[in-house]
N, C-alpha and C positions, 0 to 999 in steps of 0.2 A: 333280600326280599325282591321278587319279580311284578311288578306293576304290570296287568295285561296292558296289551296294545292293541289296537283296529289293524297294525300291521300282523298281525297274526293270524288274522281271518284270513288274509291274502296269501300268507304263506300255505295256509289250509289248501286254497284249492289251487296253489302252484303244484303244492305234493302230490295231488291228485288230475292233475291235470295232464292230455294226451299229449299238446302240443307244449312240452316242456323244457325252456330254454334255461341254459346257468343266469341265476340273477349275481345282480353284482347291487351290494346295497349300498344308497349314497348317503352321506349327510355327512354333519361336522360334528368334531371329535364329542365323545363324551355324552353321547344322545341315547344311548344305548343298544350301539348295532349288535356288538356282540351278545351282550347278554341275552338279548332278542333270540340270537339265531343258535347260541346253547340251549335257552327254552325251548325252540322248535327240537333243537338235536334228539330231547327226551320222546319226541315221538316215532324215530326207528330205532332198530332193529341193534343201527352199531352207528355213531359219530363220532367223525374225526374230524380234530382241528389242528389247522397247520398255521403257525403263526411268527411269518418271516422274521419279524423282530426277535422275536426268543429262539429260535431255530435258523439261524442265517444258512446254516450248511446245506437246510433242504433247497437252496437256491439251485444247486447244483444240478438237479434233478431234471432244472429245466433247462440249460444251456445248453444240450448237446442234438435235444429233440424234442417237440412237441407232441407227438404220438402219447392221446391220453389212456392206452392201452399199457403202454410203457411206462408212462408215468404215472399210474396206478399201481401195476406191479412192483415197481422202488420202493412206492409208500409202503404200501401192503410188507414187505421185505422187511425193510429199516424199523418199520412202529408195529411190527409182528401183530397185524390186525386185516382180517382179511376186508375189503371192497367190495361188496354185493349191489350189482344193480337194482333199482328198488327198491332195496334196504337198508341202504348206507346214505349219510349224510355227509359227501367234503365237504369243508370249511376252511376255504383259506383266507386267514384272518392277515391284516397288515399288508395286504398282497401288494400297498405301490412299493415296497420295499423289494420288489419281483419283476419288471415289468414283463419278463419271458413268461410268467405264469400269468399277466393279465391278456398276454397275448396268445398263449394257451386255450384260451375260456371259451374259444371262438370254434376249435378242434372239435370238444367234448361233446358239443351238442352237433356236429357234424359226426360225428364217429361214437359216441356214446351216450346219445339223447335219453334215454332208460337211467340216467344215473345223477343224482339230486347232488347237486353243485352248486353251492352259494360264496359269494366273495364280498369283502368287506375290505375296510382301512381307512387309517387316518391320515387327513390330508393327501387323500386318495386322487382331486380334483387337478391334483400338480400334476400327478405323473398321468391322467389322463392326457391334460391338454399337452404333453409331449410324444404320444403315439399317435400318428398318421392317421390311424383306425386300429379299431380293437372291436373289431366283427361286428361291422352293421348290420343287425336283422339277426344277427346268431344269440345274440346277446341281451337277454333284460335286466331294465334296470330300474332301481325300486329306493323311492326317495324317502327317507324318513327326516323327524325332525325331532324337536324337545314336547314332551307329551302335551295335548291336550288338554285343554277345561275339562271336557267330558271323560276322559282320561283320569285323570286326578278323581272326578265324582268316582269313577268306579273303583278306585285303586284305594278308595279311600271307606268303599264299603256302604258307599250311597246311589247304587244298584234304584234303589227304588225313586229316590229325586231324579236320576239321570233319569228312567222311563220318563217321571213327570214331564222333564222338560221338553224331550224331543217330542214329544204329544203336542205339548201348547201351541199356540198359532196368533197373529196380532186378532182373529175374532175368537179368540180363547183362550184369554190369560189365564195365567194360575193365579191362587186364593194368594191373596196379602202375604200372609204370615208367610208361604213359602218361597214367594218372590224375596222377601228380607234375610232370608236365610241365602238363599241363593248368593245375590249380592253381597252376604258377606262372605261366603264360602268362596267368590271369585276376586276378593280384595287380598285375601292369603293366598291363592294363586296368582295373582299378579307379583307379588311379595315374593314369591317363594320360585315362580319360576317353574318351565318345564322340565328341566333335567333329573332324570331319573335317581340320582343320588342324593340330593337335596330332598325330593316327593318321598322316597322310600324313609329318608331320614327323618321328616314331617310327620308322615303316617305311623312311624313305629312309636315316636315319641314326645311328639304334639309339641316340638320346643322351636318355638320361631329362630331364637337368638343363635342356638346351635347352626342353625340352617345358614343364617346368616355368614358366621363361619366358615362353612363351608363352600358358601358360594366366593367367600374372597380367595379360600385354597382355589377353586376352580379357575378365578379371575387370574391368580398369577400362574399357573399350569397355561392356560392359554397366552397369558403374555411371550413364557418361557418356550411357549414355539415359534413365537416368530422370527428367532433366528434361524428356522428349517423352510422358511419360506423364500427360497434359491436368494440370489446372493444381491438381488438387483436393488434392494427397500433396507435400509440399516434398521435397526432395530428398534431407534429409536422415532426413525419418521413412522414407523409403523404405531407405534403407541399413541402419537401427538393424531394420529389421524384417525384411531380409531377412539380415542377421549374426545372429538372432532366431532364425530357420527353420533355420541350419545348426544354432547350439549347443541347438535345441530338440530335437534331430532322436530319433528314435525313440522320443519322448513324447508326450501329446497336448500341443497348441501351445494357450499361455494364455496369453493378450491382456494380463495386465499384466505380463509379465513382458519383453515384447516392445519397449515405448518408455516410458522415464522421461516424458516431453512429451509423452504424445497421450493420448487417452480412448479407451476401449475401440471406440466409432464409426471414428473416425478409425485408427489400428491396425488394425481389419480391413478399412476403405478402402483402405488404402495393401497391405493381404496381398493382396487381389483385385483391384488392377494388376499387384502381381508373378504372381499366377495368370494373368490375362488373358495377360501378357505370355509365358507360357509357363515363365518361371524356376524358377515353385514348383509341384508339383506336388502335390493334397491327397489324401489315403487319410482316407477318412469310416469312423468306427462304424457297421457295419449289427448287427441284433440276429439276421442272418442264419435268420431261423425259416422262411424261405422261398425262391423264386425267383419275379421278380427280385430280387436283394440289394438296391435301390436303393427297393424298399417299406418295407426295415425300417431305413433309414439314417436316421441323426442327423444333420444338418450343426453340432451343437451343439461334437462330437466329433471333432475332426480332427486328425491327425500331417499333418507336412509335409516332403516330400522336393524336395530342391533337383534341378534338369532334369539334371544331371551331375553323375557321383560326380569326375570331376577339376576339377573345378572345385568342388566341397563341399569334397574333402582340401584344396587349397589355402588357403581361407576355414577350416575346422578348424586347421591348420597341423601338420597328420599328420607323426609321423615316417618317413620314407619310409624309411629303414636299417632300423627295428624291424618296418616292414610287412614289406619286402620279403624279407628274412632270417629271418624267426620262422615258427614253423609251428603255434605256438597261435591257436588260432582267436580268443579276446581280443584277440591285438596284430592280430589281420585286421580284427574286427569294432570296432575302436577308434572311438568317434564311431557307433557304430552303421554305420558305412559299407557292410559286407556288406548290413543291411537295406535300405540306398537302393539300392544296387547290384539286389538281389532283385527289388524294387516297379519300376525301372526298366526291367530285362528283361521284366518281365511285360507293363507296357505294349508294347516293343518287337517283342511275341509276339504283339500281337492284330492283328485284320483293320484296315489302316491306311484301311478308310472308314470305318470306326468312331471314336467320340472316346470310348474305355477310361475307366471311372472305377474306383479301386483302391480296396478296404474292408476295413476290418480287424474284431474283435472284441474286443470288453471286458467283462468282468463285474466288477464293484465292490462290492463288500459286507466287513460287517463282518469278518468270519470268513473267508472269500478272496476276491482279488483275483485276475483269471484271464485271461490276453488271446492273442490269435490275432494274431501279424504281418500274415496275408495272408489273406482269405478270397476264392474264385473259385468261380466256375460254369464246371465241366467237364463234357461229355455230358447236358449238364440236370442234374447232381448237384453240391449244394453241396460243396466241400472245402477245408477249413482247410491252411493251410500256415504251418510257421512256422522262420525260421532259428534253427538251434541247432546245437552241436557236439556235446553229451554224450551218454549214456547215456540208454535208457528212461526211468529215474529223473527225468530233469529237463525232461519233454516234458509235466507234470502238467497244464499247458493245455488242449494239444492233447488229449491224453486226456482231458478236463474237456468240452470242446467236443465231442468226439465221444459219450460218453455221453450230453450234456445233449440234443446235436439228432439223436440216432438216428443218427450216418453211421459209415459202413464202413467209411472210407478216410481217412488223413490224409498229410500228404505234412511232411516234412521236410527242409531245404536246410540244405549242411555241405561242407564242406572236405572229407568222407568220399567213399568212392566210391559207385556204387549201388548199393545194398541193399535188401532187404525183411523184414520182421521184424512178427508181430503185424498190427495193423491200420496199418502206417508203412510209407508207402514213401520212402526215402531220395534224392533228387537234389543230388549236386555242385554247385556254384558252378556249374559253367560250362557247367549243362544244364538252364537255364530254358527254354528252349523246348521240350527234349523231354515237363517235362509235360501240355502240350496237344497230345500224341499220343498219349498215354494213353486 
C-alpha cells in the first residue's frame, strides 16, 4: 500500500520543470524514499533502478569515467533497456554504497540536464560528509521525513476532515464534535508514528498491537545499524546514548548523564552519528534577539528529539490505555511526547529543499528560570510557541518572552480547539501546519 505524500507534488513539477537538476533524496532509513520514487517511476515512459547493494558489480561502471553518456550506455547494454531523455526515470538507490556515482550526479546535469535522475540511500549522510563536494549548484536536494498528521488524515481516507482543518483559523474553530475526533485521530498518531510501514499497516488493519510489533522490529533494524556507523562509537555507547535522548527528552541533553563509560568527547561523538544518521533530531537555544534565529544560537544548549514519536513511546514504554483513554493533557503529554510530536511537525511543515533547524529559548537566572518550546520565523517575524494546556496563568514564559523581545503574537499548542485571546493565538495538536499560513 502506497500512502501519498506532499513529497510528490514536488516531484510533479521537478518532472516538468526547465531548470532541471538530479535530486538526491535525504532522510533516515526506512521513511519511505524509495517507495516514494517507484511511485513517481509509474509516471514514465520506462524506469530504472539501480541499487548498489543488490548489484555491487554495477559499481564498476563508475570507476573508470564519469561520462554520463557512457555510463548510460553500460546501463542501457547490461539491463537491455533503453534510456530516453525525457522519458526515463534513473534511480540509483543505495548510491553511498558508490561514492563514484554520487560523484557522477554533478556531470548529468552538466552534460545531460534532459534526463530525470533521482538518488537516494541509507545512511547516505556518512558518505556525504566524506566527499570534499559533490556538485554545489549542480545538484538538488530534497529532504524528506516520517509522514505527517495531515499525511496519515489523508492516507487514511479523511480527505474531507483534512480540507476541514486546513480551513480552520484561532477566529474559526471547528464545531466540537470535530475537534474531538480530531484529537483523538492524532492520539493514534502519536502512537503509531510516522513511518510508512507501521501507517500502511494501521490503515489496512486497524490493529494498534500489531503496529506495536512492528515498530520494535523497526527499533532493533535500527539498533542493528549502528555497527555501520564507521568504527569511531562501539555499538554499545551508541545505544546507552541514544536510550539517553529519549529519557532526556524535553530538557536540555547533558553529556554525563548520557553514558556511565565514555567522556564528554566521545558522548557527543557518538550523539552526532545518531544526528548524522537522521535518528536524533537537535533544537538549539537561540537568544532569539533577531532574524535569523541561527545568529543568536548556542550549540552549547541543546534538547534532543528522537526522528519519530512511535518509535520514542515504544523506547519510553508509554502506557498506551492511559494515553489513549485520558483526556488530560498530562497523560498526552507523558515523556513530553506532545512536545516531540510538535518539533516534528514543524519540521515536516517546512520547504522540503530546505534542511529546517529547530530552536528553542531559555533564560536562567537566579530569580526565574523562563523557556520557550519552540521559537520560529514566521512572515520575517520572530514567534515563540510553546505547548501547553492551561490557562493564561501558566503561559508566564511565553508572556516573559514576548515582553522581553517586543513581539505581538505568541502562538500556543494544546489539546484545545482554536482560539484567540490577548496576544495568544491557540492551535490544536493536529494543526501545526496551519501556523504557517498565518
Amino acid at each position: 500500500m502506497y500512502i501519498k505524500r506532499k513529497i510528490d507534488t514536488e516531484l510533479e513539477k521537478w518532472k516538468v520543470g526547465k531548470l532541471r537538476k538530479p535530486l538526491l533524496i535525504r532522510g533516515a532509513r526506512q521513511i519511505g524514499k524509495t517507495k516514494t520514487i517507484r511511485e513517481f517511476g509509474s509516471k514514465f515512459d520506462t524506469f530504472i533502478e539501480i541499487n548498489f547493494n543488490e548489484t555491487p558489480n554495477l559499481k564498476e561502471l563508475f570507476s573508470n569515467e564519469l561520462s554520463p553518456v557512457s555510463i548510460c550506455e553500460n546501463i542501457s547494454a547490461i539491463l537491455n533497456v533503453s534510456i530516453i531523455p525525457g522519458k526515463t526515470l534513473l534511480f540509483f538507490d543505495e548510491i553511498q554504497e558508490c561514492q563514484e556515482a554520487i560523484a557522477s550526479l554533478r556531470f548529468f546535469y552538466e552534460k545531460m540536464p534532459e534526463l530525470h535522475l533521482i538518488a537516494a540511500g541509507s545512511l547516505l549522510e556518512f558518505a556525504l560528509s566524506e566527499i570534499p563536494t559533490f556538485g554545489v549548484g549542480r545538484i538538488r536536494s530534497m529532504f524528506m521525513y516520517p509522514l505527517s498528521f495531515s499525511e496519515f488524515l489523508i492516507g487514511s481516507d479523511q480527505q474531507q476532515l483534512y480540507e476541514m482543518v486546513i480551513k480552520a483559523n484561532p477566529k474559526k474553530p471547528l464545531n466540537d464534535a470535530i475537534h474531538a475526533k480530531l484529537i483523538d485521530l492524532t492520539r493514534k498518531f502519536i502512537c503509531l508514528g510516522g513511518m510508512p510501514e507501521i501507517l500502511a499497516n494501521y490503515i489496512e488493519t486497524g490493529d494498534l498491537n500489531l503496529c506495536q510489533q512492528l515498530l520494535d522490529d523497526l527499533i532493533i533494524s535500527f539498533q542493528a545499524d549502528f555497527s555501520k556507523y564507521k568504527k569511531r562509537a562501539p555499538v554499545s555507547r551508541l545505544n546507552e546514548v541514544f536510550q539517553s535522548v529519549v529519557f532526556q527528552s524535553g530538557n536540555k541533553f547533558v553529556y554525563s548523564k548520557a553514558c556511565t563509560q565514555a567522556n564528554h568527547l566521545q558522548v557527543k561523538e557518538a550523539l552526532q552519528l545518531l544526528i548524522t544518521a537522521g535518528l536524533v533530531i537537535p533544537v538549539t537555544h537561540s537568544s532569539s534577539n533577531g532574524i535569523p534565529l541561527g545568529a543568536g544560537a548556542n550549540p552549547q544548549k541543546q534538547k534532543m528529539l528522537v526522528f519519530d514519536t512511535g518509535i520514542f513511546q515504544r523506547l519510553m514504554g508509554l502506557n498506551l490505555a492511559e494515553f489513549l483513554l485520558s483526556n488530560e493533557f498530562n497523560a498526552i503529554n507523558k515523556g513530553n511526547i506532545a512536545e516531540q510530536f510538535v518539533g516534528l511537525e514543524l519540521l515536516k511543515s517546512e520547504n522540503c529543499y530546505q534542511h529546517p533547524i529547530l530552536y528553542y529559548w531559555q533564560r536562567e537566572s537566579k530569580n526565574s528560570n523562563a523557556e520557550v518550546d519552540y521559537v520560529v520565523t514566521l512572515s520575517q517575524k520572530i514567534t515563540p510557541i510553546e505547548v501547553k494546556s492551561g490557562t493564561k496563568g501558566s503561559m508566564q514564559s511565553l508572556f516573559l518572552f514576548l515582553k522581553e523581545k517586543d513581539i505581538k503574537k505568541g502562538i500556543r499548542i494544546s489539546n484545545e480547539n482554536f482560539s484567540a485571546y490577548d496576544s495568544i493565538e491557540v492551535f490544536p495538536l493536529y494543526a501545526i501546519e496551519n501556523i504557517f499560513q498565518t
